[in-house]
C-alpha positions in Angstrom: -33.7 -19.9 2.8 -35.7 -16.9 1.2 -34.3 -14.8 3.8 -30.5 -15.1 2.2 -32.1 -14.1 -1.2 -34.2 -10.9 0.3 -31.4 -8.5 -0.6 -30.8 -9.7 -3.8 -34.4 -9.8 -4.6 -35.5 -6.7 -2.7 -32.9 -3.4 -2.1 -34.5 -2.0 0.2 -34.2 -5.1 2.8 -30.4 -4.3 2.2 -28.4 -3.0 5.6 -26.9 0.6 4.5 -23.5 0.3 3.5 -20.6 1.7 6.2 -18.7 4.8 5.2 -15.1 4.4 3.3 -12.2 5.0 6.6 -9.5 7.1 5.5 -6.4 5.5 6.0 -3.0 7.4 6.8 -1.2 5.7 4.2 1.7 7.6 4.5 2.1 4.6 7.7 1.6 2.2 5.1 4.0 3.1 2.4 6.5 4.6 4.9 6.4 1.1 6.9 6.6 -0.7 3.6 10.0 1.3 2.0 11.4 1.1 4.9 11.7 -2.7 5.0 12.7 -2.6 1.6 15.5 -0.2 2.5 16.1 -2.9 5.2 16.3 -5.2 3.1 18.1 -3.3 0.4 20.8 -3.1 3.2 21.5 -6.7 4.2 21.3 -8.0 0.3 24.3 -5.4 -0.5 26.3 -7.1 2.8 25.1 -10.5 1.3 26.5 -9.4 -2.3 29.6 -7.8 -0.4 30.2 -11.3 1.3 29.7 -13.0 -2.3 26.4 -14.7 -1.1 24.1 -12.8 -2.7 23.1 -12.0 -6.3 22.7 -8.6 -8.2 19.0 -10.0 -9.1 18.5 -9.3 -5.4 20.0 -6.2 -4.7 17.8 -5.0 -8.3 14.5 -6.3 -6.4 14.9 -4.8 -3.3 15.9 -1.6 -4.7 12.6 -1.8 -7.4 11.0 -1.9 -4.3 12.3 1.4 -2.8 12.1 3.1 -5.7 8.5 2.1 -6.1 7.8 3.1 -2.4 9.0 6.1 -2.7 6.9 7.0 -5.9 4.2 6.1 -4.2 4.8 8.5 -1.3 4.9 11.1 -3.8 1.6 9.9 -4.8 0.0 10.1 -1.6 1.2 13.4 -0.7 -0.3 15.2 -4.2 -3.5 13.0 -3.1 -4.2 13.9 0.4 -3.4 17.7 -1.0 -6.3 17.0 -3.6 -8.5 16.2 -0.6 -7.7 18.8 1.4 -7.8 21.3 -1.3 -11.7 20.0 -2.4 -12.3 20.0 1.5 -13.8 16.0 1.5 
């Protein structure tokens, strides 16, 4: 059981860390507004068809709204890393 605690105990027993992956996350947030758009799209054709709620349609469109800020976000990011050349 001592051999669970070395780490803690001793650093240096300690496996090195793996390095950070950089993530596109322009995928990421693109792949995520998109489905909000999706389903920004079929809770207007719900509310349209008088099964759906304004609640909804609010929600979804929070949601591409927010994924689009954070698209912004990403770009002024990734132009920070490029610029400082990480």
């Amino acid at each position: 059981m001592t051999m669970k605690f070395a780490p803690i105990i001793d650093p240096a027993v300690r496996k090195p860390a793996p390095k950070p992956v950089r993530v596109d996350l322009r995928k990421v947030f693109g792949i995520g507004t998109g489905l909000w758009a999706a389903a920004l799209i079929v809770s207007l054709i719900m509310m349209t068809l008088g099964m759906g709620s304004e609640s909804l349609v609010v929600l979804c469109a929070s949601g591409v709204i927010i994924g689009l800020l954070l698209l912004i976000w990403e770009f002024f990011d990734r132009w920070d890393y490029r610029r400082l050349g990480l």
